[in-house]
Backbone and ligand atoms as CSV (ligand in chain L), in Angstrom:
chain,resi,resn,atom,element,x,y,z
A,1,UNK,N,N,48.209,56.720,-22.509
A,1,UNK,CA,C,47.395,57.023,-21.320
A,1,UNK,C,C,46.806,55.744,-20.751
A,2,UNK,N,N,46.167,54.780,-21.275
A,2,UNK,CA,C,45.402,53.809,-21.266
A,2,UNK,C,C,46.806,52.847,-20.314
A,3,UNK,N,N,47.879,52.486,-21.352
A,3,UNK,CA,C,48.340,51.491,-20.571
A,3,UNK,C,C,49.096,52.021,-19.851
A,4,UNK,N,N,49.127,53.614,-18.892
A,4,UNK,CA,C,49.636,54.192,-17.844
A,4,UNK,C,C,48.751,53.531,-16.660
A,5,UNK,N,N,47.571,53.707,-17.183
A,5,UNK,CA,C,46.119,53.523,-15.904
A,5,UNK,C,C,46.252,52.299,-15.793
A,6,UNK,N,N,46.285,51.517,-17.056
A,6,UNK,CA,C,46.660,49.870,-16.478
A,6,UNK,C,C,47.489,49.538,-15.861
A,7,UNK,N,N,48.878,50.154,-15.836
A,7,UNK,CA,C,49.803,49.770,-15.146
A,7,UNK,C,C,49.748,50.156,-13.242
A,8,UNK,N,N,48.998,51.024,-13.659
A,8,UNK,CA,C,48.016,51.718,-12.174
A,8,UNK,C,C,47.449,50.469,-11.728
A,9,UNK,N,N,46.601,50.335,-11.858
A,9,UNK,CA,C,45.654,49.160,-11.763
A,9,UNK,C,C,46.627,48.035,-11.538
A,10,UNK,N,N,47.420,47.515,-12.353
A,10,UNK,CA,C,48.385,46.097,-11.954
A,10,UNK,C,C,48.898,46.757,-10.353
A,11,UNK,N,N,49.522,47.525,-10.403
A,11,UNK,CA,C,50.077,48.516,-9.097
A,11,UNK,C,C,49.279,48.176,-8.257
A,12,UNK,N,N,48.198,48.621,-8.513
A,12,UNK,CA,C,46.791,48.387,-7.254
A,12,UNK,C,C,46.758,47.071,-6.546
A,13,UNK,N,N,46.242,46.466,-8.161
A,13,UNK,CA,C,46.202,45.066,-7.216
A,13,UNK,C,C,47.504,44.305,-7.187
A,14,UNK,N,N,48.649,44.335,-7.446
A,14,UNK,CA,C,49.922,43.851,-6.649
A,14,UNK,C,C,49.897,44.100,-5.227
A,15,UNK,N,N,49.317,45.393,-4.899
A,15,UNK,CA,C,49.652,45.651,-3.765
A,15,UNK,C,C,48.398,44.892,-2.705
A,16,UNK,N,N,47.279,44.903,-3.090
A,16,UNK,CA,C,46.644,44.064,-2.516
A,16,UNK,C,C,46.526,42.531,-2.366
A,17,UNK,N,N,46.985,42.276,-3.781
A,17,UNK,CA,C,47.937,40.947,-3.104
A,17,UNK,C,C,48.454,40.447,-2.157
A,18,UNK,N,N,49.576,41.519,-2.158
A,18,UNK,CA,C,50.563,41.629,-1.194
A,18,UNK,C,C,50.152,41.600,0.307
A,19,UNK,N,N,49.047,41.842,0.441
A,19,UNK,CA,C,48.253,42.043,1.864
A,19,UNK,C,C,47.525,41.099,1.810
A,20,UNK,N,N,47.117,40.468,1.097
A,20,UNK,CA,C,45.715,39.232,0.851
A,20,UNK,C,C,46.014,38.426,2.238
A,21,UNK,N,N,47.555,37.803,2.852
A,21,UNK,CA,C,47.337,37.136,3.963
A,21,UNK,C,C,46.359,37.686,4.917
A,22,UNK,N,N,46.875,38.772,4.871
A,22,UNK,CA,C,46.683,39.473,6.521
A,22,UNK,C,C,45.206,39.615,6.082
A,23,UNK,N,N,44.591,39.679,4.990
A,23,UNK,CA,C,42.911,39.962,5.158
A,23,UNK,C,C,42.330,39.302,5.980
A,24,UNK,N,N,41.108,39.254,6.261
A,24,UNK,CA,C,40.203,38.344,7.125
A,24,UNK,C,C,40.463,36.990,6.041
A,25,UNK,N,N,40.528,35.548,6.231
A,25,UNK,CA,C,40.554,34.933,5.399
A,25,UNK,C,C,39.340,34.345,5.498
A,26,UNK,N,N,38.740,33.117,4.103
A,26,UNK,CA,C,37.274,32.614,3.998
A,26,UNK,C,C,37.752,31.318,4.320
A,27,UNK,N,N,37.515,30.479,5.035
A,27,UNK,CA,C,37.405,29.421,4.542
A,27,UNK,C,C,37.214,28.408,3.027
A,28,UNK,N,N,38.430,27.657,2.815
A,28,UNK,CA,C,38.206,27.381,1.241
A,28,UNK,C,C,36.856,26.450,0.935
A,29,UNK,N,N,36.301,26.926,-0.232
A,29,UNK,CA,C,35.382,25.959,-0.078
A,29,UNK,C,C,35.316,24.669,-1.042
A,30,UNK,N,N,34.662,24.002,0.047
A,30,UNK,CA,C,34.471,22.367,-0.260
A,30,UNK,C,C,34.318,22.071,-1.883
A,31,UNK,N,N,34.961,21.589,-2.545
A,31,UNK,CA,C,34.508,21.184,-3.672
A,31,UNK,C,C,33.475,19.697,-3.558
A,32,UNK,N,N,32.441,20.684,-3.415
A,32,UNK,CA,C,31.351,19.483,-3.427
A,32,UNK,C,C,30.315,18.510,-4.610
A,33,UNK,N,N,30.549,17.106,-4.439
A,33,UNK,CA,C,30.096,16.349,-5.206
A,33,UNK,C,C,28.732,16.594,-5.700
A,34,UNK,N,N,27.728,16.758,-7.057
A,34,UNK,CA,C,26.546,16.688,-7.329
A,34,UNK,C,C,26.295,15.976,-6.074
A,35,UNK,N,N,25.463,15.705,-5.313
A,35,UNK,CA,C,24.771,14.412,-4.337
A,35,UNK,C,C,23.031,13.903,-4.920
A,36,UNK,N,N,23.355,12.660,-4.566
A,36,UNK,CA,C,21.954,11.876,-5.056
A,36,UNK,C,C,21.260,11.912,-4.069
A,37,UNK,N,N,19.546,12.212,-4.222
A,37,UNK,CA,C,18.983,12.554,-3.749
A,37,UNK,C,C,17.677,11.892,-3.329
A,38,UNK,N,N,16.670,10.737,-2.715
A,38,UNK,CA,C,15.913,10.276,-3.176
A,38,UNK,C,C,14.940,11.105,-3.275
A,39,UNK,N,N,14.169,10.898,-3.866
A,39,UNK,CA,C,12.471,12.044,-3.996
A,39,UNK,C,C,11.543,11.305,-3.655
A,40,UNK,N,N,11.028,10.171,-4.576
A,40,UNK,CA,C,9.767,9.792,-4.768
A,40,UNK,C,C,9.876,8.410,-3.672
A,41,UNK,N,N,8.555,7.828,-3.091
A,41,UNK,CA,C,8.807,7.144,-1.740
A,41,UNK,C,C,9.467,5.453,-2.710
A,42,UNK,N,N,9.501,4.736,-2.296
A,42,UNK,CA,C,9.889,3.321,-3.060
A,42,UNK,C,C,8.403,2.472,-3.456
A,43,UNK,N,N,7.600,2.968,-2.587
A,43,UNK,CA,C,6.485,2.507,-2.980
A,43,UNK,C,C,5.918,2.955,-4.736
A,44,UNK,N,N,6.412,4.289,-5.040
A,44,UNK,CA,C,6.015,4.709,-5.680
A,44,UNK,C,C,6.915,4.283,-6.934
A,45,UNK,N,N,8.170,4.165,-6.481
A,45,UNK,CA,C,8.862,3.626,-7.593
A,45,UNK,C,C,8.262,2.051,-8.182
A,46,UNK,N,N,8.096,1.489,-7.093
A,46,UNK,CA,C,6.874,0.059,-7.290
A,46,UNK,C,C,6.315,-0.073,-8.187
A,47,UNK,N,N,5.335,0.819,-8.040
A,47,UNK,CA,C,4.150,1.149,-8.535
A,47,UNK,C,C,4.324,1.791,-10.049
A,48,UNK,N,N,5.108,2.439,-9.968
A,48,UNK,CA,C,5.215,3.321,-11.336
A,48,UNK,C,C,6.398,3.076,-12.142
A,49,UNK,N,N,7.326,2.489,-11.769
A,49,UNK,CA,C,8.695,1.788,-12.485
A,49,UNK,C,C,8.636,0.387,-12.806
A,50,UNK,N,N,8.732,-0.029,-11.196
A,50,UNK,CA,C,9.298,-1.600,-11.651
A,50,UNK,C,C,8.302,-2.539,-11.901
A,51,UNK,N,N,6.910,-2.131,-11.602
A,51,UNK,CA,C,6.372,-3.050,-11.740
A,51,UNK,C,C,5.499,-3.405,-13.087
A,52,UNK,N,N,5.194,-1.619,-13.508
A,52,UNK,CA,C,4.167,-1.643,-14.508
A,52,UNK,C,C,5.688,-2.267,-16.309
A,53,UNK,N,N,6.766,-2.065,-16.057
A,53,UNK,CA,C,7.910,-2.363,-16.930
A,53,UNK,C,C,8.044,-3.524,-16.604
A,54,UNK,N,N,8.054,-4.143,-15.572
A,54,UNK,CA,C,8.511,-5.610,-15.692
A,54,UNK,C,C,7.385,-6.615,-16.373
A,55,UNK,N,N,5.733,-6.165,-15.824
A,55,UNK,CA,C,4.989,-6.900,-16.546
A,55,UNK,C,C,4.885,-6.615,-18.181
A,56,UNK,N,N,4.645,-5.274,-18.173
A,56,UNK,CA,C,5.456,-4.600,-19.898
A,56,UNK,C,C,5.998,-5.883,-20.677
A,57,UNK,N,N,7.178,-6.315,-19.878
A,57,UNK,CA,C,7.774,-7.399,-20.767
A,57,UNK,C,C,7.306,-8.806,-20.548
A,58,UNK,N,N,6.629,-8.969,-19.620
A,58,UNK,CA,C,6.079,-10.534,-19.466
A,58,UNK,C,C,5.072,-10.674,-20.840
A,59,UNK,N,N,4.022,-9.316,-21.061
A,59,UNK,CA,C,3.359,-9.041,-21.832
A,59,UNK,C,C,3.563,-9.670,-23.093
A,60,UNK,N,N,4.852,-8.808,-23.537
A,60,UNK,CA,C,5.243,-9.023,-24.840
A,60,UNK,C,C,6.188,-10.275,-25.243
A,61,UNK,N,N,6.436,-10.950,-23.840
A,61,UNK,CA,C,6.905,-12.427,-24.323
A,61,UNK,C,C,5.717,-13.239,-24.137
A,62,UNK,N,N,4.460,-13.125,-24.282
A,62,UNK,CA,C,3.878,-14.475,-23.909
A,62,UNK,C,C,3.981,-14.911,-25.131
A,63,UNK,N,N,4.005,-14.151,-26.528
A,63,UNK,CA,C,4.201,-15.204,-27.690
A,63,UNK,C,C,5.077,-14.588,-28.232
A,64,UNK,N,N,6.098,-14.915,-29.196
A,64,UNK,CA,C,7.624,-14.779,-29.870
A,64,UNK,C,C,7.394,-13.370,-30.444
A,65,UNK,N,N,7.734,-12.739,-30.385
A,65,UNK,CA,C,7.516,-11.124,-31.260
A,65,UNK,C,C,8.194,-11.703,-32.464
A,66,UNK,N,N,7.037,-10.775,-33.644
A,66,UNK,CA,C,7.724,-11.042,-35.017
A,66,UNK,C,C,7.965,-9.225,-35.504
A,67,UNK,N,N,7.847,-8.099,-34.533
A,67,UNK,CA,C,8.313,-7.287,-35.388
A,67,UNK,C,C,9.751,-6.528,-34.140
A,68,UNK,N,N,10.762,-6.134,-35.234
A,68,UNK,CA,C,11.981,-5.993,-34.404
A,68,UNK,C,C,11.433,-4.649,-33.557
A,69,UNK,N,N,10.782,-3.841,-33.659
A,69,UNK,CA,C,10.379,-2.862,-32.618
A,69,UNK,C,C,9.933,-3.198,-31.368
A,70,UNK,N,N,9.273,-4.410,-32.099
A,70,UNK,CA,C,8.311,-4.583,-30.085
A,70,UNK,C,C,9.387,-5.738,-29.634
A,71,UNK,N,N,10.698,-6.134,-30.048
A,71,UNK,CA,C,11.397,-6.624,-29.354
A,71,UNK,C,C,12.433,-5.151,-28.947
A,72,UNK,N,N,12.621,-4.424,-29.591
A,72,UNK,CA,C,13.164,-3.065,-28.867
A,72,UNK,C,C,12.733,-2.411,-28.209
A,73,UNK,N,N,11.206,-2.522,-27.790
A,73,UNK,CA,C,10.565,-1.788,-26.900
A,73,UNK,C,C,10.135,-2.463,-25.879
A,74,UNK,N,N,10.537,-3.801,-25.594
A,74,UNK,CA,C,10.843,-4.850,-24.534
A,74,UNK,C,C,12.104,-4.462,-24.013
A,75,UNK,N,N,13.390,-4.635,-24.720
A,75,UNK,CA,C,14.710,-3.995,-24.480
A,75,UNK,C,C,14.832,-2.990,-23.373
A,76,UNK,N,N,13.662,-2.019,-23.805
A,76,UNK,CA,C,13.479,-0.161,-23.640
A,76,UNK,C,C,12.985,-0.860,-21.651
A,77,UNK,N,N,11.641,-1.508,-21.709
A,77,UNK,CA,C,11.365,-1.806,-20.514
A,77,UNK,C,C,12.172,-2.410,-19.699
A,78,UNK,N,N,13.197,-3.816,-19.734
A,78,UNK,CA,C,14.057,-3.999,-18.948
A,78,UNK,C,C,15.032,-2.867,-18.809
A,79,UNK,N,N,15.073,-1.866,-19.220
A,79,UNK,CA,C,16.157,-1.714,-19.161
A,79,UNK,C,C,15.743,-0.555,-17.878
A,80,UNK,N,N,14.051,0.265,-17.577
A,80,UNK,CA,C,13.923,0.840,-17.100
A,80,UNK,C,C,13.602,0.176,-15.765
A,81,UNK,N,N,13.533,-1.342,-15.435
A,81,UNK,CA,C,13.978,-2.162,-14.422
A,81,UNK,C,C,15.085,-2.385,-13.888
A,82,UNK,N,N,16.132,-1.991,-15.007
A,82,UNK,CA,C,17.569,-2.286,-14.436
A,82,UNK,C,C,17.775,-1.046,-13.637
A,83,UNK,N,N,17.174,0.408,-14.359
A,83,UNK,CA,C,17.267,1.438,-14.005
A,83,UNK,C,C,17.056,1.594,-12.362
A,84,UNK,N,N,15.840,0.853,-12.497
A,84,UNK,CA,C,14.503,1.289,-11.065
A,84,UNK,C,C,15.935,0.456,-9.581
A,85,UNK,N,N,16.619,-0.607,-10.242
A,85,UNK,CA,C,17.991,-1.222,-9.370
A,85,UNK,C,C,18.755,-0.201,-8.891
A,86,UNK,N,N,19.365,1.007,-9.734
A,86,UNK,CA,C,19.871,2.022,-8.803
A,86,UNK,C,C,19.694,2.959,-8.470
A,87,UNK,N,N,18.103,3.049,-8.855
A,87,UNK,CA,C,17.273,4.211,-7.839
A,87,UNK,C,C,16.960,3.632,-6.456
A,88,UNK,N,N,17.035,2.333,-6.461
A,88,UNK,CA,C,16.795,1.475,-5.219
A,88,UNK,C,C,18.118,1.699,-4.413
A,89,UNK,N,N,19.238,1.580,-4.661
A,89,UNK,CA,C,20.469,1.773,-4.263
A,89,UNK,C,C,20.235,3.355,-3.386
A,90,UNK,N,N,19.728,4.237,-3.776
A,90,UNK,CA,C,19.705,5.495,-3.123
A,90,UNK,C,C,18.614,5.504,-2.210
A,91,UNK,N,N,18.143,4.444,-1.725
A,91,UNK,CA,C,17.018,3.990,-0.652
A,91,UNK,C,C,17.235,3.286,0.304
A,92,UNK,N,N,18.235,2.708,1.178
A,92,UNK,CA,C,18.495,1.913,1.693
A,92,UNK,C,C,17.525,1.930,2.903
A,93,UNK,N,N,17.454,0.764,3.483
A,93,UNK,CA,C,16.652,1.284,4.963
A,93,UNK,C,C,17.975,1.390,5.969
A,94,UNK,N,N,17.377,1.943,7.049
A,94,UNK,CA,C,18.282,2.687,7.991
A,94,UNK,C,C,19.764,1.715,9.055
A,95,UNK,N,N,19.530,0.671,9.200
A,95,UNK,CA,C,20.266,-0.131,10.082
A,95,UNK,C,C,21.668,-0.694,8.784
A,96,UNK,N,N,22.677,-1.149,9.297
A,96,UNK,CA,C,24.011,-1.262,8.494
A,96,UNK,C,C,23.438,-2.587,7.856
A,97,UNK,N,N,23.534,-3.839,8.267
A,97,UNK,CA,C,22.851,-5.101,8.304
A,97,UNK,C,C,22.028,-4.945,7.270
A,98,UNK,N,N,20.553,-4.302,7.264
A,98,UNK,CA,C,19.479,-4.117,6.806
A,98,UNK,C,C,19.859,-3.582,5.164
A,99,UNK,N,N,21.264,-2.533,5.183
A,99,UNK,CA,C,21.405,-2.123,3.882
A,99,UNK,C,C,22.381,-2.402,2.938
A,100,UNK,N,N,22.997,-3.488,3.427
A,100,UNK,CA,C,24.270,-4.437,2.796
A,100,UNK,C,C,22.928,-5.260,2.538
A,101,UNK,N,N,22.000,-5.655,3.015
A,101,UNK,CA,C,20.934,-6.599,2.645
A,101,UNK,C,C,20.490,-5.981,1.165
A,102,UNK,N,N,20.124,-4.704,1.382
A,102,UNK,CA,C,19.049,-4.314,0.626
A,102,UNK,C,C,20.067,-4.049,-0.942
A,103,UNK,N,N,21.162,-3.388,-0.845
A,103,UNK,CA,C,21.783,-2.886,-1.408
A,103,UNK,C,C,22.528,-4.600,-2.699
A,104,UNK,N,N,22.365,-4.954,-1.980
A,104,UNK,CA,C,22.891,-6.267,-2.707
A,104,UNK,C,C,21.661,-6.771,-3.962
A,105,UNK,N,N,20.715,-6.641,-3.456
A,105,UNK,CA,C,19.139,-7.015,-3.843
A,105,UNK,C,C,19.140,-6.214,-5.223
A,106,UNK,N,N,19.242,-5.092,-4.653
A,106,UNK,CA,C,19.320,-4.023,-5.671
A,106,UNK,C,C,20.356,-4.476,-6.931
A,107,UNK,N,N,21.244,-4.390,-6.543
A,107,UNK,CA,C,22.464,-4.939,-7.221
A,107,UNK,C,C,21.931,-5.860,-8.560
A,108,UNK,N,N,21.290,-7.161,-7.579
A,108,UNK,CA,C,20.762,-8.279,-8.333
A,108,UNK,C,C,19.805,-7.979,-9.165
A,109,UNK,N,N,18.708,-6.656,-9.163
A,109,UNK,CA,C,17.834,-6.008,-10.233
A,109,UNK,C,C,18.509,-5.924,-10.968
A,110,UNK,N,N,19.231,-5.172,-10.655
A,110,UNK,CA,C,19.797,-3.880,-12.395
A,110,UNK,C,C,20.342,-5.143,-12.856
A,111,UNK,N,N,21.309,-6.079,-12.081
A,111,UNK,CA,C,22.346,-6.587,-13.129
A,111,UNK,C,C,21.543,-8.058,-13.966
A,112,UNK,N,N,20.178,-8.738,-13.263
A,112,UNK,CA,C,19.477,-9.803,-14.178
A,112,UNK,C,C,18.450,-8.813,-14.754
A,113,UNK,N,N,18.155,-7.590,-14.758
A,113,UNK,CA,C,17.431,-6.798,-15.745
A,113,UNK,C,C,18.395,-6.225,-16.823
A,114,UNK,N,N,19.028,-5.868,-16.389
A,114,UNK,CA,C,20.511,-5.667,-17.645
A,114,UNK,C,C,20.849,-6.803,-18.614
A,115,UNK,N,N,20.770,-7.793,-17.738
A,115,UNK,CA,C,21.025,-9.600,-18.576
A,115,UNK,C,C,19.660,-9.867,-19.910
A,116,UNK,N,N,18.563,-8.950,-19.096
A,116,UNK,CA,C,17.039,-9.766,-19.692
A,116,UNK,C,C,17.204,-8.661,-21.048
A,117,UNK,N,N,17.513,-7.167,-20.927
A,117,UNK,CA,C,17.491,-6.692,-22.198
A,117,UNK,C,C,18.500,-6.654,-22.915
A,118,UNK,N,N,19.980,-7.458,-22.680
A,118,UNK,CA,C,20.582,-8.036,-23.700
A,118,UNK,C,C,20.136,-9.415,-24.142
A,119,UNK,N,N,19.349,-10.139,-23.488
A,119,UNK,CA,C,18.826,-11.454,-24.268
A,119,UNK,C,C,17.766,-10.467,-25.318
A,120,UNK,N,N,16.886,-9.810,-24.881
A,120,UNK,CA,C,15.692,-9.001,-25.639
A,120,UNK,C,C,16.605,-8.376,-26.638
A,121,UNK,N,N,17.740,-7.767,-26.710
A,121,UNK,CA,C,18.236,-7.215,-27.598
A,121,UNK,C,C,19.218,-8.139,-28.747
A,122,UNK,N,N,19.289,-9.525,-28.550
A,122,UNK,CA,C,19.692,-10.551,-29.316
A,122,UNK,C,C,18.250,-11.130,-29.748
A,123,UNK,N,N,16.782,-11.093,-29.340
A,123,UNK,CA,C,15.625,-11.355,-29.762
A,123,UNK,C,C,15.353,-12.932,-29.608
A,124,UNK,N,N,16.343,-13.656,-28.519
A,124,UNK,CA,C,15.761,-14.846,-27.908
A,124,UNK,C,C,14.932,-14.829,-27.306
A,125,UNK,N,N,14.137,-15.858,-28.016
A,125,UNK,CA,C,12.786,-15.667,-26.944
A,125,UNK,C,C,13.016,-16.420,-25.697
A,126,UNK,N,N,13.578,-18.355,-25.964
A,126,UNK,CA,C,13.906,-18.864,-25.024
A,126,UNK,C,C,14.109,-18.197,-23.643
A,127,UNK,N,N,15.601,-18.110,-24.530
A,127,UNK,CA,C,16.258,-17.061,-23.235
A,127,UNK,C,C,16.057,-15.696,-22.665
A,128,UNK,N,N,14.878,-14.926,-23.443
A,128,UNK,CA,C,14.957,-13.672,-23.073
A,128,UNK,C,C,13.469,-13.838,-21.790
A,129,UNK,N,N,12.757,-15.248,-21.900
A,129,UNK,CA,C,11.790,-15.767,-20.874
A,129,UNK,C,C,12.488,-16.124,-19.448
A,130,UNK,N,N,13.470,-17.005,-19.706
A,130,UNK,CA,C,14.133,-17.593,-18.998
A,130,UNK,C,C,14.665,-16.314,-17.449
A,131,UNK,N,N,15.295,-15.053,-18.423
A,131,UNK,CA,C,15.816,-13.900,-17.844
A,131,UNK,C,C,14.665,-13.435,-17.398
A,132,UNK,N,N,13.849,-13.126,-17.828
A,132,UNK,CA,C,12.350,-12.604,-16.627
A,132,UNK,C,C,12.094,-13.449,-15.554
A,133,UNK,N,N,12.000,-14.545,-15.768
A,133,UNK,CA,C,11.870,-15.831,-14.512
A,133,UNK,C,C,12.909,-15.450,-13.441
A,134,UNK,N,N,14.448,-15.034,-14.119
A,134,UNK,CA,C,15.023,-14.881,-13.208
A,134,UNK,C,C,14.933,-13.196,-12.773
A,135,UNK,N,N,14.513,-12.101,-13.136
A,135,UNK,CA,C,14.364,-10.948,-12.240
A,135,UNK,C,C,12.881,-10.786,-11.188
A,136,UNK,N,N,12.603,-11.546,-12.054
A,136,UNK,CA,C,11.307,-11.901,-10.829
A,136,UNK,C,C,11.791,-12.649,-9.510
A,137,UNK,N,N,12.979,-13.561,-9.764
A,137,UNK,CA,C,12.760,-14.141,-8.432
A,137,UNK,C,C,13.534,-12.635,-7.671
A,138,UNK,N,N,14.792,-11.720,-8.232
A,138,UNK,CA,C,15.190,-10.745,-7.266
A,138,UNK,C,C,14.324,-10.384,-6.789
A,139,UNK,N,N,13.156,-9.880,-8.019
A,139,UNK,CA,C,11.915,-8.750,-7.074
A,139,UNK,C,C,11.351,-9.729,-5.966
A,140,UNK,N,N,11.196,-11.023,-6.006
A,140,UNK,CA,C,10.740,-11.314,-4.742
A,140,UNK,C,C,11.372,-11.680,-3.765
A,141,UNK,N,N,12.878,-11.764,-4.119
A,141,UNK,CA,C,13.484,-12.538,-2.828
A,141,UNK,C,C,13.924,-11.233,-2.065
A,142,UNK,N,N,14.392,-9.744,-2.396
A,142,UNK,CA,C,13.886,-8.491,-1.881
A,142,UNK,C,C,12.627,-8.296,-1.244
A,143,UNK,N,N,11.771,-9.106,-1.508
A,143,UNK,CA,C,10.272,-8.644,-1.193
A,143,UNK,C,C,10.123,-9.719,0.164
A,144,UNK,N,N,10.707,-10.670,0.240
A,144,UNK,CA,C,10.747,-11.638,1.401
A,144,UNK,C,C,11.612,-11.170,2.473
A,145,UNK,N,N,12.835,-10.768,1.988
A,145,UNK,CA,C,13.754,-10.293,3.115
A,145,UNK,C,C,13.490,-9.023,3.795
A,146,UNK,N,N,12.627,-7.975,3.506
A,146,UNK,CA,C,11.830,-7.067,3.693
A,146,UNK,C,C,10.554,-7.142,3.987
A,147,UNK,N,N,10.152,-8.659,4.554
A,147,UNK,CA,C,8.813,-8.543,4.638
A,147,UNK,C,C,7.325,-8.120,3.379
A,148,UNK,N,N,8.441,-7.805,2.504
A,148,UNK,CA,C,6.975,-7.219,1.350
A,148,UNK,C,C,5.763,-8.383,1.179
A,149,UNK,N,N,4.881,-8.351,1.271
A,149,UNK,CA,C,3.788,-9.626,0.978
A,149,UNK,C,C,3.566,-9.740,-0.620
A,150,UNK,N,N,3.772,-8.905,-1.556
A,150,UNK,CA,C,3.702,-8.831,-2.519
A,150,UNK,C,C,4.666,-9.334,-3.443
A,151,UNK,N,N,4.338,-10.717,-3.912
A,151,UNK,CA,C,4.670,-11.840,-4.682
A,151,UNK,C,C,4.692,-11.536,-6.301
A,152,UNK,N,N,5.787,-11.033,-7.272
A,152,UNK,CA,C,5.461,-11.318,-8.649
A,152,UNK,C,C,5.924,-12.419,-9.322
A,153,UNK,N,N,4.877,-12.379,-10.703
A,153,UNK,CA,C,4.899,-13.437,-10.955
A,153,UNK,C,C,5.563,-13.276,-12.796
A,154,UNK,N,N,6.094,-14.076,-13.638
A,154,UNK,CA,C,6.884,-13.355,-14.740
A,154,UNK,C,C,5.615,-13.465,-15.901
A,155,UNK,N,N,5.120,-14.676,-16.036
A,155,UNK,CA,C,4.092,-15.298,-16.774
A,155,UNK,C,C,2.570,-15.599,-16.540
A,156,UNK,N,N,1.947,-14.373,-15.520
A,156,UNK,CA,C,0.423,-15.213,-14.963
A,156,UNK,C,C,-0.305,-15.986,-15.865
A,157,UNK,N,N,-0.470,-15.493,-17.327
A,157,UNK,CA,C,-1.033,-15.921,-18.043
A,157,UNK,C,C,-0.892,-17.425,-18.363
A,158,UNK,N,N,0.103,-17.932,-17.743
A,158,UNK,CA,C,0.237,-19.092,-18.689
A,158,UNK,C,C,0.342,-20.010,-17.018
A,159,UNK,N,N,0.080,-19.304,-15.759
A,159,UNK,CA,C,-0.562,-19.914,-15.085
A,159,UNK,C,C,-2.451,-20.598,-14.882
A,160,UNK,N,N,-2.741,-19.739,-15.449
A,160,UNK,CA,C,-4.168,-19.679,-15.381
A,160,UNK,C,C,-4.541,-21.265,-16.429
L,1,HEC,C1,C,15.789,-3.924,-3.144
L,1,HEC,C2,C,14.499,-4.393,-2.760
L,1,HEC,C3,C,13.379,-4.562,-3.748
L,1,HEC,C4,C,13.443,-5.085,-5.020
L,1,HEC,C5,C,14.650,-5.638,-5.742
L,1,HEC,C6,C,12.094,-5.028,-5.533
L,1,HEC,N1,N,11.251,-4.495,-4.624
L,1,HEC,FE1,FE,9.242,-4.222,-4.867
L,1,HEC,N2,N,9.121,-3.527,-2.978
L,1,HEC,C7,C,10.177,-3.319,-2.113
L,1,HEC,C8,C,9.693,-2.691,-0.892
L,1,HEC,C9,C,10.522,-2.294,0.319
L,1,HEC,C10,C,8.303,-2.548,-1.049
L,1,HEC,C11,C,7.304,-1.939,-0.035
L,1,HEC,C12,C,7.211,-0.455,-0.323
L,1,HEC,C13,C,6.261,0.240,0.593
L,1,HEC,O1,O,5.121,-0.213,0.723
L,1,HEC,O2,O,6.663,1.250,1.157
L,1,HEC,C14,C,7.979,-3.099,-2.353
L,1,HEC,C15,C,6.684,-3.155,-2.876
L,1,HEC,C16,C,6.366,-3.588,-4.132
L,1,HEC,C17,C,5.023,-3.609,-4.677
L,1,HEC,C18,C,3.750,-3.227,-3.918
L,1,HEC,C19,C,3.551,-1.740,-4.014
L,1,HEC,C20,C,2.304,-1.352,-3.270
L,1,HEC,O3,O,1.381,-0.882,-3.916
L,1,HEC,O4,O,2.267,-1.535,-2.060
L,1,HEC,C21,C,5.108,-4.069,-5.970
L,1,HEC,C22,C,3.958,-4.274,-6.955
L,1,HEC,C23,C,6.501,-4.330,-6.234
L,1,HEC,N3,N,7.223,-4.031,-5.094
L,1,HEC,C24,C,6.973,-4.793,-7.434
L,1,HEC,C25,C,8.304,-5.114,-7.645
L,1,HEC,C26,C,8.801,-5.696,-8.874
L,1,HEC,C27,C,7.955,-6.021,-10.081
L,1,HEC,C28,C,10.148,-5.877,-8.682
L,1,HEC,C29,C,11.125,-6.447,-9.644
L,1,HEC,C30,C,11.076,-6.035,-11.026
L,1,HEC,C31,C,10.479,-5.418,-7.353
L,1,HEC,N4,N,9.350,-4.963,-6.756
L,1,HEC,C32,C,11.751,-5.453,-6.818
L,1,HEC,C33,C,11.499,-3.642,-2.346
L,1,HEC,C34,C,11.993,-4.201,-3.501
């Protein structure tokens, strides 16, 4: 009985198959990409990413770390600088010019913050100073070409 009704049923829908052209058709739909989204303003990423993590690590290099954690939790901070580089990427400002500018800048975060927590993750101090000197100058040479007035600095302390 059972596989009479099934064979009913295959029957059924063969036959509606068979008609599927002529239905109203849907439009197929788009197989659409996740899309990135920005949320939070860039100011805020500033403020709450790149800046309070980048000094994070100026912090913990002003003298040689002797325990391997707080050189891994230096690591942990560049690395949420390299991060804050392609959340910047999903920010561009509006003109073509303006975001081959910006987008490049960005670029130059993630990839000398990427550089600073593989020196931090080899536990040079030399060089893992050297690599902050150099993501500081991205954050500011972004901050010049954008007008930002806001100047960082890798080491204040050892200006003073
Ligand atoms: C790709 C460009 C770009 C890079 C790279 C960049 N910034 Fe910025 N930054 C900006 C812009 C644009 C603003 C102004 C945001 C606003 O006021 O809307 C800003 C503002 C700031 C401010 C001021 C926020 C305020 O309260 O007004 C600080 C602090 C800051 N950035 C820190 C950093 C640090 C630290 C780095 C590097 C680790 C960095 N920025 C890298 C574009 C950049």
């Amino acid at each position: 009985m059972i596989s009479v009704r099934f064979a009913g049923a295959v029957a059924v829908l063969g036959a509606v198959c068979m008609f599927a052209p002529f239905a109203p058709s849907q439009p197929p739909k788009p197989k659409t990409a996740p899309k990135l989204e920005p949320v939070a303003e860039t100011k805020l990423l500033m403020e709450g990413l790149a800046e309070p993590n980048f000094k994070g690590v100026g912090k913990l290099l002003k003298d040689e770390m002797k325990d391997p954690e707080a050189w891994a939790f230096a690591r942990g901070r560049a690395l949420l600088v390299a991060e804050t580089g392609n959340l910047l990427m999903m920010r561009p400002p509006k003109t073509r010019d303006a975001e081959e500018n910006w987008m490049s800048h960005a670029i130059g975060l993630r990839d000398s913050s990427a550089g600073l927590a593989r020196e931090l993750a080899a536990r040079d101090y030399v060089k893992s100073r050297a690599a902050l000197a150099a993501v500081a100058n991205h954050c500011n040479r972004c901050h010049h070409a954008f007008r930002v007035a806001t100047r960082v600095r890798p080491f204040p302390e050892d200006e003073k």
